[in-house]
N, C-alpha and C positions, 0 to 999 in steps of 0.2 A: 550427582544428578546426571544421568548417563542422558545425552540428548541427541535426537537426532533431527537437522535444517532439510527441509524438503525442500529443494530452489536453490540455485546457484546464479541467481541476481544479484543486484547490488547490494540490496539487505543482506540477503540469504550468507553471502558472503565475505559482509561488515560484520555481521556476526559471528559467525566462522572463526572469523582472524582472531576476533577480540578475544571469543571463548577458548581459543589454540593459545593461544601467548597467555593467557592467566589459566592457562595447566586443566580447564575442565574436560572433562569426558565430552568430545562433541564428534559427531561425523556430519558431513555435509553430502547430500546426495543429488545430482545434477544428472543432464544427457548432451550430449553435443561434443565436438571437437573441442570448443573452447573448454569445455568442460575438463575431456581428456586432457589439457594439457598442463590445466590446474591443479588434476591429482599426481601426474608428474612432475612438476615442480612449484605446486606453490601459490599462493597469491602476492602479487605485487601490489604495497598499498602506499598512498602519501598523504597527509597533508597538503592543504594547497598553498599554505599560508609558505610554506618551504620546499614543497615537490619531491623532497629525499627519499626515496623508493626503500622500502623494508620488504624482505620477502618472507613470509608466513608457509609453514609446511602446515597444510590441512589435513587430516584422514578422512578422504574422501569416497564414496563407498558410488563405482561408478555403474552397477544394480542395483535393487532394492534390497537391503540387508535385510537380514531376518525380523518377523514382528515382535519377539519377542523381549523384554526387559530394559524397556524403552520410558523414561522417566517422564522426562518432555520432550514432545515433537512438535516444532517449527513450523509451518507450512507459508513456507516463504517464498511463496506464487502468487504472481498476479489474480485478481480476482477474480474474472474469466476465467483462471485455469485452476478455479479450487475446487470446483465442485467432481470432475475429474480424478484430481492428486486425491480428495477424502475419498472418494470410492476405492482408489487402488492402493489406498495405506490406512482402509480402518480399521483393520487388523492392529496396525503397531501403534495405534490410539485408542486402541480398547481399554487399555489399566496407565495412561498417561496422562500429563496436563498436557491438553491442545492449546497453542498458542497460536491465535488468526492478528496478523496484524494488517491486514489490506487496505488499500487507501478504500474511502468512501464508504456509505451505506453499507454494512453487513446484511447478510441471509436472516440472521438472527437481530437482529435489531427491535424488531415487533413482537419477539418470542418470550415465553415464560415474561411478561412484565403483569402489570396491575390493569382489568381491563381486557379489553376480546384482545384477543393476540391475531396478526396479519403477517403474511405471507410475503415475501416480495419476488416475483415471478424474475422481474429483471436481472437479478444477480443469483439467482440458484434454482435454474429451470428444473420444473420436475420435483423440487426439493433432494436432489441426490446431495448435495453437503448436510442436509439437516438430516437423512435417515442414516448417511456414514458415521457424526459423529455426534458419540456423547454429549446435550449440551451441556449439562451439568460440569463437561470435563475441563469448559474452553474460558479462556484468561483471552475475551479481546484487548487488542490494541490499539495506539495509534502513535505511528513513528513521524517525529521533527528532526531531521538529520538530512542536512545535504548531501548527496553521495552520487559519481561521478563516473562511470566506466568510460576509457578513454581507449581509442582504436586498437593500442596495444594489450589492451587486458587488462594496464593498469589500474585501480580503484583509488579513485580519488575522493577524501571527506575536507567538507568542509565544517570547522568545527566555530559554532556561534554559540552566544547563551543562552539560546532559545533551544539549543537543541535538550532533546526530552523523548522519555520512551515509558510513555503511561500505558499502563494497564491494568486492566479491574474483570473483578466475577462476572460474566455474562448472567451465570445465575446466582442471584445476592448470598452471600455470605456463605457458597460454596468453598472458599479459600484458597484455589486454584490459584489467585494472580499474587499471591503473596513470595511461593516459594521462586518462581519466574522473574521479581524484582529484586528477589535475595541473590540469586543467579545473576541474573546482570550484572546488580553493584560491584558481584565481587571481581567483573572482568572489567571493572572501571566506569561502565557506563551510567549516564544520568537517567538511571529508571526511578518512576516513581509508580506506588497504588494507588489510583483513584477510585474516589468512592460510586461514582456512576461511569462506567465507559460508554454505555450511550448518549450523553453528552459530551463527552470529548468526540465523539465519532463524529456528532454533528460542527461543534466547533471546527473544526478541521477542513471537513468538507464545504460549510460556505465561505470559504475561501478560494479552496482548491476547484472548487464547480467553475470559478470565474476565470482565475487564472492558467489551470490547466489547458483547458481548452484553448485559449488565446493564445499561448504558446504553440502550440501545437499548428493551430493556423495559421499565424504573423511567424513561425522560426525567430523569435524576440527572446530575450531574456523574462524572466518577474519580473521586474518593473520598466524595462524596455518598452512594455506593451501601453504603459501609459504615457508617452514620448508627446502623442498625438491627441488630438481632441476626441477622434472617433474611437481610438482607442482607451481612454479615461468612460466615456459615455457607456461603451461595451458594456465594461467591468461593473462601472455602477448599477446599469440595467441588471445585469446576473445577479448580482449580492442583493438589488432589493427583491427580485420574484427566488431567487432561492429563500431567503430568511421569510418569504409572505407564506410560500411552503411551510415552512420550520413551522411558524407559528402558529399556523392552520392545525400542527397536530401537536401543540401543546409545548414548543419549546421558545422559549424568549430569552432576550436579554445577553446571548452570545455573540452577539458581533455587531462591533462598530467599524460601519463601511469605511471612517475616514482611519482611523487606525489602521483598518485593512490594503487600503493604500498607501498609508503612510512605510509599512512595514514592506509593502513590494517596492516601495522606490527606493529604498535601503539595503535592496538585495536585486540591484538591476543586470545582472549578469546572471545571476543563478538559471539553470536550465529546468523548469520543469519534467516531474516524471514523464507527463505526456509527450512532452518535444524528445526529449530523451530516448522513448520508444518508438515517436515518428522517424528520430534520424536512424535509428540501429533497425529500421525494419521491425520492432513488434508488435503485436497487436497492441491494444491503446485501451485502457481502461475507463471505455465507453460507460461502461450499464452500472456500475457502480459510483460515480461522481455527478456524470447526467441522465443517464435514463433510469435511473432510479427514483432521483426526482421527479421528474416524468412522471412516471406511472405514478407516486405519490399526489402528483397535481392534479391528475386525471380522475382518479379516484375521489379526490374532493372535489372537482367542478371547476379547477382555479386555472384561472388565464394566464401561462407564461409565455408572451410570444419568444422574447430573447432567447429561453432557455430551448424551445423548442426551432429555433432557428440556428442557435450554436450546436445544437445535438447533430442536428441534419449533416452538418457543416463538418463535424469531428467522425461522425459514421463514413463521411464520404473519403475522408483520409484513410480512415482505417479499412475499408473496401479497396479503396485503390493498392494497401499494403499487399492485400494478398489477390486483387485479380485486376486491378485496374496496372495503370502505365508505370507503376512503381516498381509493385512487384517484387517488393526486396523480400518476401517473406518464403514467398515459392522458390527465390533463386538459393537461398541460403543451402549448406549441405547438409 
């Protein structure tokens, strides 16, 4: 399976390593300095549980390699930035399995199901992800794996039982997510098929809608964030107007808010993706965790104030990245 990782992030390049060291055909294709200095030597990865630094040689392709004879392609970018990456690589996903594993609401989420099918403006303006790629071709996602990029470059995993790397047919019983799970297991990872990936998608996100955010604002750890009364009350307001969403358009029975806390005080140090992106300067995966929601609530009628007051709150971060007093996004080279 010749593949090729579009992204040179944390995933992009926890996969990378794992596919390099169990011998598969894999390139990894990134832009930046940090970039460059990865296909010269390597990636640095540990466990946190012992911090023993292993360095992994990547074939990293630091252009766009050619489109053609490409098995699976990756697209291991933030969600912001896929609609973008499909346009200037659907060439080398023309005859491949596309694999989207993004946190939050996908493009495609409302697409090809049973019923009028819905568009979601917030996370794939225009629809340029949906006219670049085949849907038929794509195996979503949804990744549970801690994962750590720490000032030096190194890549930090934290490895728990809960970690998990489901994916399933976007369009039913196209069979896309089968050879993708054969693919992983064999570089050791805990992939499994599931039978609906749009229920893992939502799984995933009422959670992540709560606590990403929080992070990001309070610089707390997951379960840090509930230390304080004001901050428990937060969290709870989010998970219940996220799941009154859910259920508005037909999903139940996913999430129990006291497990969901139970599970963030048991992981108090963990850094969310979002705080992750706020400290390293990058943009923050707004429109897919809440303003997806959003426009999902809006569209039904339904009143979130919390989630429309933490959105505000998480956009104001992410403006201040690239023009406000932070600015870490313009300073970068």
């Amino acid at each position: 399976m010749r593949t090729l990782i579009i992204g040179a992030g944390a995933i992009g390049c926890y996969l990378a390593c794992k596919l390099s060291e169990a011998g598969a055909d894999v390139t990894l294709h990134g832009l930046g300095p940090a970039f460059r200095r990865t296909a010269e030597s390597g990636i640095d990865i540990a466990t946190r549980e012992d911090m023993r630094i292993r360095r992994v040689k990547v074939n990293c392709a630091l252009s766009p390699p050619g489109p053609v004879g490409w098995d699976v392609i990756i697209f291991a970018v933030k969600a912001h930035d896929l609609p973008r990456a499909a346009q200037q690589f659907s060439a080398h996903a023309r005859d491949g399995i596309i694999v989207l594993p993004q946190n939050g609401l996908p493009y495609w989420q409302f697409l090809r199901v049973a019923g009028a099918e819905a568009r979601l403006a917030s996370v794939d303006p225009g629809g340029i992800a949906e006219s670049a790629l085949p849907i038929a071709q794509i195996a979503g996602g949804v990744v549970t794996k801690g994962l750590t990029v720490l000032a030096d470059g190194t890549l930090v995993e934290t490895v728990l039982p809960a970690d998990s790397f489901a994916f399933g047919d976007v369009v039913a019983n196209s069979g896309v997510a089968k050879p993708v799970v054969s693919l992983l297991q064999s570089a050791g990872l805990p992939a499994i098929e599931v039978a609906d990936i749009r229920i893992e998608k939502w799984r995933k996100l009422l959670v992540n809608v709560a606590f990403n955010p929080l992070g990001a604002i309070s610089h707390l750890g997951f379960g840090e964030v509930l230390d304080i009364e004001a901050g428990e009350r937060l969290a709870r307001a989010i998970l219940s107007e996220a799941t009154e969403v859910a259920i508005h358009y037909g999903v139940r029975g996913l999430i129990d808010a006291e497990a969901a806390l139970k599970r963030a005080s048991s992981s108090r140090m963990h850094k969310t993706s979002m705080l992750q992106d706020t400290e390293s300067g990058r943009r923050l995966e707004v429109e897919p965790i809440v303003g997806v929601l959003l426009e999902l609530a809006h569209r039904a009628g339904l009143q979130v104030p919390t989630l429309e007051t933490i959105g505000g709150c998480v956009r104001l971060i992410d403006h201040a990245l690239v023009k406000g007093p932070i600015r870490q996004i313009a300073e970068k080279p």
